[in-house]
N, C-alpha and C positions, 0 to 999 in steps of 0.2 A: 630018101631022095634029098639032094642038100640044096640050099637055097640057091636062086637063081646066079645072084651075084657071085656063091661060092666059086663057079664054073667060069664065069664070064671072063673075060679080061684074064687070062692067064697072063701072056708075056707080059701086061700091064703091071700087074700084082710082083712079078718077079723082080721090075726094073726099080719100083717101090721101095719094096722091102730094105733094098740098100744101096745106098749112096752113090757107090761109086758106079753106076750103072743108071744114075738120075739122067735128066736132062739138066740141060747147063742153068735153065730158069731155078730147078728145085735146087740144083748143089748151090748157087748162089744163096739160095733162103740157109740153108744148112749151114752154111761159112757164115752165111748174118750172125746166126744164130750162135755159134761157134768162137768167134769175134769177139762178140759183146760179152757171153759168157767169160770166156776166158781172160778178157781185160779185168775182170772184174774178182775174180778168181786168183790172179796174180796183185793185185793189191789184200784182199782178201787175205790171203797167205801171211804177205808182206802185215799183216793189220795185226791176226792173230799170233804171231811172233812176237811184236810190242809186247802182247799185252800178255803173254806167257813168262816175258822177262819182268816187267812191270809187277807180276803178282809173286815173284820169285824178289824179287830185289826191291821194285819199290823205285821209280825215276824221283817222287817228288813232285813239288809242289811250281819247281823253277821252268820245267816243261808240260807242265798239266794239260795244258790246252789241247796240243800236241797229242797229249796221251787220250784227253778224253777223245780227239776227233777219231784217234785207233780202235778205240773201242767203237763207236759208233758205227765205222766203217765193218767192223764184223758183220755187222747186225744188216747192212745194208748191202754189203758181198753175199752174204749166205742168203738170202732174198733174191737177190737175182741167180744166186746157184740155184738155189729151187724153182723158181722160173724158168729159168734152161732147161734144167733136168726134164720138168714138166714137161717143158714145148715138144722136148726129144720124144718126151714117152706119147703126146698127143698126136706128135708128128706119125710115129712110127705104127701108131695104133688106127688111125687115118689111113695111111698108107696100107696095111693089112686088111681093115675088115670095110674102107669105104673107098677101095681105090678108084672109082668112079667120078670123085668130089676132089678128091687130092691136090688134083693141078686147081681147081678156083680156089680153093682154103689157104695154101701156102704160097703165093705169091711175096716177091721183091716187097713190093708196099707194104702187105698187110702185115709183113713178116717184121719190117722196121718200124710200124707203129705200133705190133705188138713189143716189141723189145724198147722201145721211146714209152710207152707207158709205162712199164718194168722199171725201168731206171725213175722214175719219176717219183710213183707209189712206192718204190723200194726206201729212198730219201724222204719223200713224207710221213711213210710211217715210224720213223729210225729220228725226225726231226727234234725229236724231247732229250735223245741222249748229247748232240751236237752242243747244247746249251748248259745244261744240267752240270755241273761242277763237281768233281771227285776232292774228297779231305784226306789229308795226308797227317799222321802224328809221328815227332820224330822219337825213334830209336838210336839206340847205340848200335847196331848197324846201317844206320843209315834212315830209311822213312821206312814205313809201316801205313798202307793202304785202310782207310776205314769207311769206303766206300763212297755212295753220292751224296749229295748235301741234303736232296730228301727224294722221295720213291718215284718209283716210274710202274705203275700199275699198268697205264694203258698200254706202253711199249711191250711189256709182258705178256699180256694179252694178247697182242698181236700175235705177235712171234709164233707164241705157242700154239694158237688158234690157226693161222697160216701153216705152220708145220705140222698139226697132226691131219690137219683136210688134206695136205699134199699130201703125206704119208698112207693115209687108205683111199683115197684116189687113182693116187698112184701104181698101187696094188692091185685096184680091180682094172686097170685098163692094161698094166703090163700082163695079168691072169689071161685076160680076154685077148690078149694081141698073143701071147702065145699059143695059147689054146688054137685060134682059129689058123697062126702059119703052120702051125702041124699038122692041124687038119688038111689042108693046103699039098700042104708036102708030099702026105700019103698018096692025095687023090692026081695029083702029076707024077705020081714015081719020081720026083725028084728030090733035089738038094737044094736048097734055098739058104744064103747067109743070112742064119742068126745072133753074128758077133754082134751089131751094134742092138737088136732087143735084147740079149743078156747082156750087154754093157748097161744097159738102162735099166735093167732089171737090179745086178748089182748096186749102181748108185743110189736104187729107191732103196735098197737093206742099209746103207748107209745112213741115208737119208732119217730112216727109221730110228735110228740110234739115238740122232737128234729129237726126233720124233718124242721117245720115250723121256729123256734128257728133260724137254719142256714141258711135258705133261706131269713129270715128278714135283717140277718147281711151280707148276701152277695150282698145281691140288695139293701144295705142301708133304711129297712125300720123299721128297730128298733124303731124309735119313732114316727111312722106314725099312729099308730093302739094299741087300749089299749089291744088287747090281746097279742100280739107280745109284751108290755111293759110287761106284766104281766108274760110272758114265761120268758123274760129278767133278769126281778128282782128273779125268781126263779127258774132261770135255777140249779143255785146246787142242791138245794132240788129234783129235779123233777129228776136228772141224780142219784141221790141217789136211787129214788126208783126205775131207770129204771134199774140200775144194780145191786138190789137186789131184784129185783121180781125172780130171778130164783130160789134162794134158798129158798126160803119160799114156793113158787106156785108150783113145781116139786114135792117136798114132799107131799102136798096134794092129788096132781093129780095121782103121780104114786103108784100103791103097790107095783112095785118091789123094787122101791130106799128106799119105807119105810120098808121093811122086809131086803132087805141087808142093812139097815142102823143100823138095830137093832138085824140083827144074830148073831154079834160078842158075844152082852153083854147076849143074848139068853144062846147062847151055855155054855159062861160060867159061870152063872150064874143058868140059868134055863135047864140042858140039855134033863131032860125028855120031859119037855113041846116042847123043840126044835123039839125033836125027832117025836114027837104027829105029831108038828105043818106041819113037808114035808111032813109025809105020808098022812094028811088030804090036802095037799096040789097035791098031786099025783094021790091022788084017785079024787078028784074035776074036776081036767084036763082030767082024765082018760075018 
């Protein structure tokens, strides 16, 4: 016999599970969230490209500042990647196994004070690299990076500490969110959209890689193991595509971010078809 809740709130559960079938209160939390991620993400990118050239060539000593706040910014974009990611997978595991709670938890407010923290936390912990100064020795091709002027343990810590708890966190709430919308599924005979939990699902294997990445460098075994060498030598690359999987992947996944992505040029461009395109949209849902 399955729990009370399992049964309850069906069409609740269904409207839940994804987005684009929210009410207008939750897709605004989702777009908060979405938003702030993604600003963050796109400098993110923009940060980890410096410093992929930077350890390839070598800027020097003449834009250091510059360089150092690129690096910093890694550390404090991928901080808030993991915060989004998180919020996604808390949201979406909320929305599955406690859809009863759903609407008081994710609310407008709570949702930009949890992301106004995020940003805050994300720069105070990341605040030792902004200051800390990189040495540069010159070469005959130019400079040669010999690193900071002296250690950064606690930053390391962080990091590392932060990323492996999101990383089996993560795990056990995406396990559990799946587990129970299949269970779900079976007992409606129906079809429920699981793009954006295995979009979340995805991002935590990702996520993982980092995962592994810092636990190599915190227990010293960066050179023990040729996968941990292999994460090493392409850690920029891999942080590249871990902070831009959202912008590409969301769009696929979602029809709402693709229809408000493209209402603007709709309207005014095409307004009849606009006009078509809600009432076929209205009558569908109807």
């Amino acid at each position: 016999m399955p729990p009370p809740w399992l049964t309850r709130d069906l069409a609740e559960f269904r409207s839940r599970l994804s987005p684009e079938t929210s009410s207008e209160p939750q897709r605004r939390c989702f777009l908060w969230e979405t938003i702030c991620s993604g600003f963050f993400d796109i400098i993110g990118i923009f940060a980890v490209e410096w410093v992929r050239t930077d350890r390839k060539s070598g800027f020097g000593p003449a834009i250091e500042p510059f360089t150092r706040t690129m690096y910093a910014m890694t550390g404090v974009c991928f901080f808030t990647h993991l915060f989004g990611s998180f919020s996604m997978t808390l949201n979406r595991y909320t929305a599955v196994c406690f859809p009863w709670v759903y609407g008081k938890i994710w609310t407008s407010k709570n949702v930009r004070i949890l992301l106004l923290v995020d940003v805050i936390v994300a720069f105070a912990a990341h605040i030792e690299l902004f200051y800390t100064r990189f040495l540069y020795k010159r070469v005959d091709s130019g400079w040669k990076g010999l690193g900071r002027e002296s250690p950064i343990p606690f930053v390391r810590i962080v990091s590392s500490c932060t990323t492996i708890v999101y990383g089996c966190v993560s795990v056990i709430l995406i396990s559990r969110t799946i587990y129970i919308a299949v269970k779900v599924n079976k007992k409606s005979k129906g079809h429920h959209k699981m793009g954006l939990v295995l979009f979340v699902a995805f991002d935590c294997l990702l996520g993982l890689v980092d995962c592994i990445y810092e636990s190599a460098d915190l227990f010293g075994l960066s050179d023990d193991n040729a996968l941990f060498i292999w994460i090493t030598n392409n850690i920029t690359l891999l942080m590249f595509f871990i902070l831009s999987i959202n912008a590409y992947s969301m769009t696929f996944l979602s029809k709402e971010l693709r229809v408000e992505a493209i209402a603007p040029f709709r309207r005014k461009f095409c307004p009849r078809q606009s006009s078509d395109a809600a009432i076929t949209v209205v009558i569908s849902k109807g």
